[in-house]
N, C-alpha and C positions, 0 to 999 in steps of 0.2 A: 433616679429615673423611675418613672410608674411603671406599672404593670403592662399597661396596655400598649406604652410609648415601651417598653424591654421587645414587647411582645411581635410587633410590627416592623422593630429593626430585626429581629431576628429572621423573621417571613420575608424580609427583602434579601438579606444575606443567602438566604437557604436558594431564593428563587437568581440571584445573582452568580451562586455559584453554581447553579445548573444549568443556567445557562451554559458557562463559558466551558461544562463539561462538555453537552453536545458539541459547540463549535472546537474543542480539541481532538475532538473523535471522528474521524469521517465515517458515515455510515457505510461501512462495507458487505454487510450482507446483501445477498441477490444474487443476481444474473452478471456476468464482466462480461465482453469478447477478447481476444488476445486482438489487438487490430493489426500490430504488426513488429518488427525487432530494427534493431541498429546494431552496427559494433559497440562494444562496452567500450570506452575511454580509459579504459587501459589495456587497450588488448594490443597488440601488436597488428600492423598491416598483413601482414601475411598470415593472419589467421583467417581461417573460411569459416563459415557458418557449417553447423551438426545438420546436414540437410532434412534428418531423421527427425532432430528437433524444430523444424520451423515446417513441415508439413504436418506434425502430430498438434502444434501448438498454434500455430496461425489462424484463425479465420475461429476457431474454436471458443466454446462455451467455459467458463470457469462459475459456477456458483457455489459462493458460500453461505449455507446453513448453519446453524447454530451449533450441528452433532458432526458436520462432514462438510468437507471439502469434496463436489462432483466436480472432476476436470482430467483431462488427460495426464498423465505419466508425466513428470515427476511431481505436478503440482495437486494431485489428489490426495485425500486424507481421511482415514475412516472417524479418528477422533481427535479434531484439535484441540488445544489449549489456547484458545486465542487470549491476545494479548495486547492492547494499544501502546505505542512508546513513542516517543518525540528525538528523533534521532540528530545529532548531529549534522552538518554534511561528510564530515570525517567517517562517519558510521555508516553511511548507505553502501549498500551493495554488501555488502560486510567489510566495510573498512578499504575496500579496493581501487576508489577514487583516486589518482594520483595528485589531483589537486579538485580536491574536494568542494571551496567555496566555486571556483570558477565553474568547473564542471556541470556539478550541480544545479548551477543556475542555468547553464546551456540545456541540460534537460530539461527544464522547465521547474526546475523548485524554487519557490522564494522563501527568503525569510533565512532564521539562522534553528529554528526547529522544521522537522519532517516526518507528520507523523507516518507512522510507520507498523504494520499488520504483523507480527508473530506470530506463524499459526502453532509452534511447538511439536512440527510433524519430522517423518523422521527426515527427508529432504535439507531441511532446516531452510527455505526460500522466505525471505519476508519480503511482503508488497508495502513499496514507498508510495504515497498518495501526494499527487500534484494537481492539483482545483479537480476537475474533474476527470481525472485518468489517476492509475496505478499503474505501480510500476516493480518487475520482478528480474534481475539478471540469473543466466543461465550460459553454461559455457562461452564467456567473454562475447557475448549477445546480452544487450538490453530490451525488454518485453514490453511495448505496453498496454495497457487494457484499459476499455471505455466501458460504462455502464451500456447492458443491453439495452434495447429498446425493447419495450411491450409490443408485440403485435399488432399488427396493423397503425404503428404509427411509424 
């Protein structure tokens, strides 16, 4: 093969696989809302909601920075390690799905990866990403968060 015809497959490959990085990664830095929770699907019915946690956490700001997680108790962080990973459905929530493909899909995940946010804080919460929402459980409650909106739009 010539130099020039090496050189061009290569500059496709490279911009090929860059691509498919972006779309493996959701962009998750910025601004989130919490917009609001559900029971977790394996929680039992007579579980009630932490009222403590769905007033501190509802309606509220989560933004992730590059140095720090700004966001109320338990999901703040002075220095995460973030981490992208492509979770199972066996794996969200931390493994807590009782039946993970169905489930999963009833929350809104398709597909047979999910990717999924690690911030390596001490919490240990990782945000599941489904098109445009994320998603974080917290005592047998599921969270989820929509990208904020800019101001005045």
């Amino acid at each position: 093969m010539n130099r020039a015809l090496m050189m061009a497959a290569v500059a496709l490959l490279g911009v090929a696989a860059s691509g498919m990085g972006r779309a493996a990664s959701p962009d998750y830095l910025g601004s989130w809302t919490v917009q609001g929770s559900e029971p977790a699907p394996w929680a039992s019915p007579a579980d009630k909601p932490v009222a403590s946690d769905l007033k501190a956490l509802i309606g509220k700001t989560v933004v992730f920075r590059a140095d720090r997680i700004e966001a109320p108790a338990p999901l703040g962080c002075r220095k995460p390690h973030y981490e992208i990973k492509q979770y199972d459905p066996d794996m969200l929530f931390q493994g807590n799905l009782t039946r993970p493909k169905a489930q999963a899909a009833t929350l809104g995940f398709a597909g047979s990866k999910v990717p999924t946010l690690e911030t390596g804080c001490e919490g240990a919460i990782d945000f599941h990403f489904a098109g445009d929402a994320a998603m974080f459980a917290l005592n047998n409650r599921v969270y989820r968060m929509v990208r904020a909106k800019p101001a005045g739009q």
